[in-house]
C-alpha positions in Angstrom: 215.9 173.4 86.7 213.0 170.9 86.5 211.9 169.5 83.3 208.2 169.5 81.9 206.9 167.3 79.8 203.2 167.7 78.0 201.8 164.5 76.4 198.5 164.2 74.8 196.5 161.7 73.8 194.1 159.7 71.0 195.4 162.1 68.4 193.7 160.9 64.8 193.1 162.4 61.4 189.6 163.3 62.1 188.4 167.1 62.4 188.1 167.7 66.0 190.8 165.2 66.9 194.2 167.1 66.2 193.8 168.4 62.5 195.2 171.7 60.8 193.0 174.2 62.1 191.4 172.7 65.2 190.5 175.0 67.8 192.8 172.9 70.2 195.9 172.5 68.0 195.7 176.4 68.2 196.0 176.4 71.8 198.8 173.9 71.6 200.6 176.5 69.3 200.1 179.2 71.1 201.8 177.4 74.4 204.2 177.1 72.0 205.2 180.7 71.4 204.2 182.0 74.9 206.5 179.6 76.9 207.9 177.3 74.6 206.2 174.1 75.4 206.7 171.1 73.9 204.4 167.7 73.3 204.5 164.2 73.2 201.1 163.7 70.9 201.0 159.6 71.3 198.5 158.5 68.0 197.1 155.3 67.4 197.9 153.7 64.1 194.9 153.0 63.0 192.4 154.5 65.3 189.1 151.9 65.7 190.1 150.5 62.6 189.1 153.8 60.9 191.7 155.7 60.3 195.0 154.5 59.3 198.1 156.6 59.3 198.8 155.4 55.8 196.4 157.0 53.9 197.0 160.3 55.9 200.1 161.2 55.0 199.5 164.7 54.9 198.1 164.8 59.1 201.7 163.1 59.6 203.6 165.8 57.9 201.7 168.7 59.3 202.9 167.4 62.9 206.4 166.1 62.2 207.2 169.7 60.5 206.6 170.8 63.9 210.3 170.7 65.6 208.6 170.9 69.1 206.3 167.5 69.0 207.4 164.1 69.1 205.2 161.8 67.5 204.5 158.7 69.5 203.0 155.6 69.1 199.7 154.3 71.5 198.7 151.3 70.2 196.8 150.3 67.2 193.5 150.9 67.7 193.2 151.8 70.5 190.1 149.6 71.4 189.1 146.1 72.3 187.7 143.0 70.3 187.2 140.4 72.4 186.0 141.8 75.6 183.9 144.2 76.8 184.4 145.2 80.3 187.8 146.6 80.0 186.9 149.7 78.0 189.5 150.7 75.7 192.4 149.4 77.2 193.9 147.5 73.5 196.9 146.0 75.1 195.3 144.5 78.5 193.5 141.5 76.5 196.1 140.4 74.2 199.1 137.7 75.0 203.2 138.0 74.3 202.5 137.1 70.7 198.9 139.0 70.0 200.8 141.9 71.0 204.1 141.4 69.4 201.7 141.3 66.0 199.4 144.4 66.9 202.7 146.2 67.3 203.8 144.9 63.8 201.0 146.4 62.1 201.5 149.2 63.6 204.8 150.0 63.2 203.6 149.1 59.4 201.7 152.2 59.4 203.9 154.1 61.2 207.0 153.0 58.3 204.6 154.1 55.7 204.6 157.9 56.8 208.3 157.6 57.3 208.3 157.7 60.8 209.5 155.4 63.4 208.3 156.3 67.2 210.4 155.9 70.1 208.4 155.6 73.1 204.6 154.0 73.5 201.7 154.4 75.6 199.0 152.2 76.5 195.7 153.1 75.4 193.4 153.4 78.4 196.8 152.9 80.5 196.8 148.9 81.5 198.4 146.3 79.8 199.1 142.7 81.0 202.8 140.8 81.6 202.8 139.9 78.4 201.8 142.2 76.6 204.0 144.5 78.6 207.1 142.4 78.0 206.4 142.6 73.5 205.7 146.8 74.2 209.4 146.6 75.8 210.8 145.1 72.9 210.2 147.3 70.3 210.3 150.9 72.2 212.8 152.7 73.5 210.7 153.7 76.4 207.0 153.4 78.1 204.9 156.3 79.4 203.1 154.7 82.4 201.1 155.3 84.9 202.5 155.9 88.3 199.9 153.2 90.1 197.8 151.1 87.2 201.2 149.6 85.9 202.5 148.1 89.1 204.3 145.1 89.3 204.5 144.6 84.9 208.8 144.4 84.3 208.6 146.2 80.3 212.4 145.5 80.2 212.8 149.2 78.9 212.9 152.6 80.2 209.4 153.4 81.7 209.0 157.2 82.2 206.1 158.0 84.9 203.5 160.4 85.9 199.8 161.6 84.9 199.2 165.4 85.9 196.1 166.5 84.3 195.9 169.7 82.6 192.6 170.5 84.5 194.3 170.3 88.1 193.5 173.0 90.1 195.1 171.7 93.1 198.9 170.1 94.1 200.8 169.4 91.3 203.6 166.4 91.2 207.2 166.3 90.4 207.8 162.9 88.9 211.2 161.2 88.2 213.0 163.2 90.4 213.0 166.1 88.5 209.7 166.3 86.1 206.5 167.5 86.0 204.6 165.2 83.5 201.7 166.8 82.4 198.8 164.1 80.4 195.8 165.0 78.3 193.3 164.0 75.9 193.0 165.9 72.8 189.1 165.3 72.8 186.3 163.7 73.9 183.1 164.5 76.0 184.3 161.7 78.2 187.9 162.6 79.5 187.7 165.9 81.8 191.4 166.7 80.4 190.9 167.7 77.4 192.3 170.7 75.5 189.3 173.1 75.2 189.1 176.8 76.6 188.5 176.5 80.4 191.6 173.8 80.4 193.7 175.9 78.0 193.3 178.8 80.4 194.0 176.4 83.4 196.8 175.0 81.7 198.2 178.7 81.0 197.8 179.6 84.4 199.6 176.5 86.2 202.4 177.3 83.6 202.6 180.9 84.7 202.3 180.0 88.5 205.3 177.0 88.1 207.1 180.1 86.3 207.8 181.8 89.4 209.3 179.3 91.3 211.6 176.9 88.6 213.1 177.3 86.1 211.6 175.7 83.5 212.8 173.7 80.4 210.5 172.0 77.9 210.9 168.7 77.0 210.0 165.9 75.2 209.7 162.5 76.2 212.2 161.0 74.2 214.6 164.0 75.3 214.7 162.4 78.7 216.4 158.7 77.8 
């Protein structure tokens, strides 16, 4: 049996982004019912500093009456303040203790929807040594990245792999016995992101896998 995991990212209560009714939360739901997938939606807390989780209570409940999503945590939000040539990589500029507070306020939000995550992603992937070591702290595992996250010791369980939906080509078994499978709900910049031609791609890899494992859908957290 090999286990397959489905994590998407940048998830925010803005329409286009992972609301009620979104074109791509319908495909999500309809994985769902055809094959019983399951997904690791990993939300900033307070996405550019425009939309905290605390006054969307409502987006939270929608997703956590979902029994096959985990809701995870990926940073605060999301992008940079004192640099510009990183992108939006939040937890690559910050030290031990600029972390350890970002993740405060987050987990702030997060406490006021009633919901504590388990496991954390970087946003944009990197982080430093420091700012590695305060992610380890405070979550019970870190989705990394099998190459970009070389050499950083979280002192946690780090759970790896990056298989875009839109692969048309080899597809990897991570961890021994996973296939990890990483997307972006939106944005005209990421090519993995859940519109029709990937949905359809998606679908298809799903079917193809299908015929040679067994599958069994999984969460993140339901591998620690």
């Amino acid at each position: 049996m090999q286990n397959v995991t489905i994590s998407i990212d940048d998830l925010h209560p803005e329409e286009g982004w992972g609301c009620e009714g979104d074109e791509s939360v319908g495909y999500l739901e309809e994985l769902n019912k055809e094959f019983g997938c399951k997904f690791n939606l990993f939300i900033p807390s307070n996405y550019h500093n425009k939309f905290p989780l605390s006054k969307y209570i409502d987006w939270i409940t929608f997703w956590l009456k979902k029994d096959w999503v985990e809701l995870s945590a990926h940073g605060h939000y999301h992008n940079t303040y004192t640099r510009n040539d990183i992108g939006e990589c939040e937890f690559f500029e910050l030290d031990y203790q600029q972390a350890t507070d970002r993740i405060m306020d987050s987990m702030n939000e997060w406490k006021d929807v009633g919901h504590s995550p388990s496991g954390f992603r970087m946003p944009g992937w990197l982080c430093n040594e420091e700012s590695g070591r305060a992610i380890g702290e405070n979550y019970k595992y870190v989705a990394i990245h099998p190459h970009l996250n070389d050499g950083i010791n979280f002192g946690t369980k780090t759970i790896k792999g990056e298989d875009g939906i839109h692969k048309k080509d080899s597809i990897n078994i991570w961890n021994g016995n996973t296939f990890m499978f990483q997307s972006h709900i939106a944005g005209d910049w990421n090519d993995n992101v859940w519109n029709e031609e990937n949905y359809k791609n998606f679908r298809n890899i799903l079917e193809f896998l299908s015929k040679s494992y067994k599958l069994n859908y999984v969460t993140m957290k339901e591998l620690i």
